[in-house]
Structures are given as C-alpha cells and as structure tokens.
N, C-alpha and C positions, 0 to 999 in steps of 0.2 A: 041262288046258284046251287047247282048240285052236290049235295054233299054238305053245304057250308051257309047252313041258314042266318041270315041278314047280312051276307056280303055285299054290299049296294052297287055292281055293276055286271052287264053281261060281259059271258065269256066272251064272246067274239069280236069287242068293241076295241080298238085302238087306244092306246095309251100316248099320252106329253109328258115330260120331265122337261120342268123351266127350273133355270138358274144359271150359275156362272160357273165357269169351266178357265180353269189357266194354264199356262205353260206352266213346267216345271221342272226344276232344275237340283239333280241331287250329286253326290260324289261318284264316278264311276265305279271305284274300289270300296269297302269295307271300310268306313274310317271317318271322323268328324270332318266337317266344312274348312277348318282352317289348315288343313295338313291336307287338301285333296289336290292332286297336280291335273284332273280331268273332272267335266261335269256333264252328266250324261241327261240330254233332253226329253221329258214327257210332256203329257200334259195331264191334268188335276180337277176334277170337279165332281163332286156327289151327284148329283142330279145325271150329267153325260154319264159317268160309271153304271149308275143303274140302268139309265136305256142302253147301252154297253150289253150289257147281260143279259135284259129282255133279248135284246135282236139277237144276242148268241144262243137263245133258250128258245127262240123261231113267233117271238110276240113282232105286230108293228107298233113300230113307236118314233115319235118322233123327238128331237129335242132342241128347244126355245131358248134363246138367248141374242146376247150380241158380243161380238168380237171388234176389238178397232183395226184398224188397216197396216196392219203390220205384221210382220214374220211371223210374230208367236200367233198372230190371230190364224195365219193362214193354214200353221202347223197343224191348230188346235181343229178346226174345223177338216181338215183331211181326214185327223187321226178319228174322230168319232163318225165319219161319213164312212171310211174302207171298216169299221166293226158292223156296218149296216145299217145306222140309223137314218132316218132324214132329218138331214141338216137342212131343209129347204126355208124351214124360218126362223134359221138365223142372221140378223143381220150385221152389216158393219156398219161402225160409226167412225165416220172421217176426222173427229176431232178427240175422242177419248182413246185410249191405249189397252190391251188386252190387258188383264191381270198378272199376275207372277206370284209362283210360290217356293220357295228355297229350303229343302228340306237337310237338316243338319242332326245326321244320325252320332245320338252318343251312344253309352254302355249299356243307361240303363232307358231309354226313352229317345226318340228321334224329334228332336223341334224342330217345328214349321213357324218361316217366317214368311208370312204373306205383304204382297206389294201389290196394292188392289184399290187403297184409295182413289177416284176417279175412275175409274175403271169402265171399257162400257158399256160392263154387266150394271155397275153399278147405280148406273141410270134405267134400269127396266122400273116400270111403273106397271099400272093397273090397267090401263090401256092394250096390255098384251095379250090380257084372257079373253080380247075380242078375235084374236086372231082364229082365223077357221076351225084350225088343226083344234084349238083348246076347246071350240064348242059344238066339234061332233067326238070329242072324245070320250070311250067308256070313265077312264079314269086318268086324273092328271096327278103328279108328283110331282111335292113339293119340300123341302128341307128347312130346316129351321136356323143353314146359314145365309139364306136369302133377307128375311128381314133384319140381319145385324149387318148389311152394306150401304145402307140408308135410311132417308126416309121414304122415299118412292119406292123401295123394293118391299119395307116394310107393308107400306100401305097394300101393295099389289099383294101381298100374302094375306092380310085381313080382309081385301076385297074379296079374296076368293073363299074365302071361310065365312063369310057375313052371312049367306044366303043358309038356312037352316037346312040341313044334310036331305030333309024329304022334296026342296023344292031344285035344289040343285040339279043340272042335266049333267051331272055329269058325276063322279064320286071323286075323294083327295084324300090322297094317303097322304102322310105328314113326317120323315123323322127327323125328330128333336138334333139331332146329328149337331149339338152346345160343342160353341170352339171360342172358348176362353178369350184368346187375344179379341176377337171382334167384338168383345161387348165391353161397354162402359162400366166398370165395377157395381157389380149390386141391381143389372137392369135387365141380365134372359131371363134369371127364373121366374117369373111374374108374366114375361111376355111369351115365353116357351110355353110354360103350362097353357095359357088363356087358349093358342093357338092349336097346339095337342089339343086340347079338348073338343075344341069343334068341327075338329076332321073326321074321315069315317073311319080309315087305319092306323095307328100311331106305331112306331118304331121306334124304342127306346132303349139304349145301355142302362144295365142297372146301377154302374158305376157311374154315368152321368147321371141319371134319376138323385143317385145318393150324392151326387155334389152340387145339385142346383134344388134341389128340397130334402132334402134331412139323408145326417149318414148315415141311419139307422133302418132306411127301409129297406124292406122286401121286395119282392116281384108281387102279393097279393095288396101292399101298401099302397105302388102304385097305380095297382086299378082302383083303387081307392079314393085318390088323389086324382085320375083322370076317368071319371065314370061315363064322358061324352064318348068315345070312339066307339064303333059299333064292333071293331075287332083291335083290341091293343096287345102288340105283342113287346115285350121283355127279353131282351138277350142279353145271358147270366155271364158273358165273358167264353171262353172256353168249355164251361159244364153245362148249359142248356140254355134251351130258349121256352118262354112261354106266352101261348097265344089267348089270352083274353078274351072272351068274348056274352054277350047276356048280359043283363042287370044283376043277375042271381051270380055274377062271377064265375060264373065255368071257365075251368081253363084246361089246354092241352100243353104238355110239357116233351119235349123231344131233347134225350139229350145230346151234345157234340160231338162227331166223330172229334178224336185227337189226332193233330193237326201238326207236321212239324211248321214252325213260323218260321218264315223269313222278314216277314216286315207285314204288321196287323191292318197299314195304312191300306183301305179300301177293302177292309172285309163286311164292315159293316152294311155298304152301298151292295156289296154283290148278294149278302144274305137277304137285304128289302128285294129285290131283283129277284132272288128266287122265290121267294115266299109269293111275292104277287105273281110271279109268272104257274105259280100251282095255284093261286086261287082264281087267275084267270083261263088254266086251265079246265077249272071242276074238280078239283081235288079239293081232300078233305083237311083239317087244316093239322096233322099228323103229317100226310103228306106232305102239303105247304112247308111244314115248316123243316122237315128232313131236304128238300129242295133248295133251303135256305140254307143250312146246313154245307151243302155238298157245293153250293155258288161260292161261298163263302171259304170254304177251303182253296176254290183254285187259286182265291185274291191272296188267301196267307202264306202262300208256297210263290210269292213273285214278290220282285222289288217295284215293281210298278204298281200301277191300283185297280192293273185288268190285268187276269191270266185265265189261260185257258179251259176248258170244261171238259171233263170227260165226255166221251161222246155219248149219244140218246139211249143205243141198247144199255150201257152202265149205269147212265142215270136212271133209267126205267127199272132196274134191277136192285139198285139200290132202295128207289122208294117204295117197289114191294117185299124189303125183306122184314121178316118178323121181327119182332119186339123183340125178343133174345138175340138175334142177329147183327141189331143195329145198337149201338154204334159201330160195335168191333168189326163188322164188313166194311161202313162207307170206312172207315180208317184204312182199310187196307187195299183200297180201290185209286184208282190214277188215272 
C-alpha cells in the first residue's frame, strides 16, 4: 500500500465488521443507576461503532450480525443503517432476543452491565464468513468480545484466523477490545493473545495489555509478546498511540491531542475506525494514526459511543500539520 509497506489489503476494497451490537440503556442526567428518574436509549456494539466511523470517514462497509425480532432489534438496526452502513446482512432470529447493556455511571468509572446470554448475536458461528459481503472483502474486523459469547462465536473468530495471513483473501484486523465481566476468570489472556497474534492489525490498550499479561509492560513489550501482526498498534491512554510494524520493531509514535472527556465509552472503536480508514486510504501510518487520533476524540466529547466528526477540510488539515503543530492544533479543532 502506498506509503505503508506490508499493509495486507488494497485501498479500494470494502470492509465487514461482524459482531454483536445491543440496545443500550443509561441515566438521562449525570448521576448513578439507582437515583435516575429517566433512561435514555442507544445502542452498543464495538464492531457497528467502527463501521459507524468508517461510513462517516466516506469507506464502504458493511456490518454482520443478527438481531432477534424485537424493539431493541429494530432500534438497533435503524440506528447503524441511517449512519450509512449496510445492514443488508443482518439477520433476525425469531427465537433469540437482541442483547441489552445497562450502563451505571459512578464517580470514578461508569459499570456496564450486559444482558446478552442467549442473545442472537450470540449464536453467530463460522458459517458467516461464507457470507458474500466477507469474501469479496479487502478487510474484515473483528473484536476480541466476539469469542467470549460462546462457543460458536468463539470458533467463528479462530475459523477466520486459521488460514495463515499469506493465503487469506482477505486481511483481519483484530482488537483485543478484553471486557472482564465476559470471561471466566483466568481464561482471555491466553485466548486474546493466541488470537492477536494471527491477525494482520492488532489494537490494543496498554492498560488492558498490562492487565491480561503483566503490569509491568511497555508499548515495545508488547510487540514483543505479539510479534504475529503485520501492524500492531498500542494506545497509551490519553498520551499516545504507537503503530508497530517490521520484525526489526519499528515503530511510529503520535501523540494525543488533549481531549476534554465526557464519557471514554467508544473511543477506542472510533480510534480502530480512524486509523484503518487512513490506511485504507494510502496514508502513512503518522497519518493513520493522527486520524485515529481525531476519530477518537469526537467519541470522548459524546455520552453516547458515536459523535460527530469534523468535517473533511479540518480533518485534512489537521493530518498535514507538522510535528510542532500537532498535538496542540487537533486540540483546538472541533
């Protein structure tokens, strides 16, 4: 790819994001779950957020799942069809129930209670990467809360990583995107790494890196620890991100505009969304990852897990300012 040698997909090719997507349900006002007199409806899914972003960043893309025959399904599939994705293969399931997530913001952290057992996402198996859309795509994305809803989602995430990254038709980015409540004590880190590893892009928190293999790592530890991905990138929290790439370790480091937060829920998803949407543009992965960057800030400035983007002349503007310029411009851009 231009600019960004052993990116494994062409620019022009369309992208899938499979996984599960729920309604969501938080306090309308400022304030914990059990004192809220209103609850104000979304809906929730890492995989829809990111094709969310792609289609506001002008990529196609489609996104996979299944919703059951009920309100929240119907919500949820409107709400990611009017941001511009195709929803065309998504299907419903007349006997499972959409998902549900209940978010209960305290002082110092917002807990999410998820209601998703049976679910019927949670029935997607391996069966699905037959579906068209997955096997004329450049590149499919996939999340690392997909295999902690089963066994058959499992499987369908190993299915699609079996195939060794050169025979593949298609590339898969991966991020680790570790949510505690869904795993059985003591049983992602083992299966998050094995998976990280045999994708082409990995997206990883350094803070979850440090809480599912050692507290003590770096951002160079773990490429260390994940030397399969052909581009791994590390996002340091608020002070940068670093994009991995080569067996020799290269890396490019960008740091974060400063951001006021309103709620961090879905910056992660927007920053994967930016960063591929620059390297599926031909951009370099400075760029990529300044694009991630600025995706990622609309999510931090919204109570919901999509907000809006500046528009294309400010984004183009921001990604070619200099090195002394940046952060301190995208900070002060809107």
């Amino acid at each position: 790819m231009n600019g960004t040698p052993g990116v494994p997909f062409p620019p022009d090719g369309p992208v899938v994001c499979l996984g599960e997507t729920m309604a969501a349900l938080a306090p309308s006002a400022p304030g914990p779950l059990d004192t809220a007199e209103d609850l104000r409806l979304s809906v929730a899914g890492a995989e829809s957020n990111v094709a969310m972003y792609l289609a506001d960043l002008g990529r196609a893309v489609s996104w996979l799942s299944a919703l059951g025959d009920d309100a929240f399904g119907r919500r949820v599939r409107a709400a990611v069809a009017a941001a511009g994705v195709d929803v065309t293969g998504v299907r419903t399931d007349p006997r499972r129930p959409t998902g549900l997530l209940v978010k209960d913001p305290g002082r110092e952290r917002t807990r999410v209670h998820y209601y998703r057992r049976g679910s019927a996402a949670s029935a997607l198996g391996p069966e699905w990467l037959e579906d068209e859309r997955v096997r004329s795509a450049a590149l499919l994305h996939l999340t690392g809360v997909t295999p902690a809803l089963s066994p058959s989602c499992r499987e369908l995430v190993e299915r699609a990583l079996a195939t060794p990254p050169c025979r593949r038709p298609y590339a898969v980015s991966f991020d680790v995107n570790h949510r505690p409540a869904l795993w059985p004590q003591g049983t992602a880190a083992e299966v998050l790494r094995a998976l990280a590893d045999r994708a082409d892009i990995v997206f990883v928190g350094l803070d979850e890196a440090q809480d599912l293999w050692g507290a003590e790592l770096e951002p160079g530890d773990v490429r260390r620890l994940l030397t399969g991905p052909r581009v791994l990138v590390v996002k340091d929290g608020g002070r940068a991100a670093h994009a991995f790439t080569g067996a020799a370790g290269e890396v490019c480091t960008v740091p974060a505009p400063r951001t006021e937060v309103v709620e961090p829920v879905g910056a992660g998803d927007a920053f994967a969304a930016g960063f591929l949407a620059g390297l599926l543009r031909g951009e370099d992965l400075r760029r990529a990852l300044r694009l991630g960057h600025v995706t990622a800030s609309s999510a931090l400035r919204v109570t919901g897990d999509h907000g809006p983007l500046p528009d294309a002349a400010t984004i183009s503007c921001l990604l070619d300012l200099g090195d002394e310029d940046w952060p301190a411009g995208a900070r002060t851009a809107r």
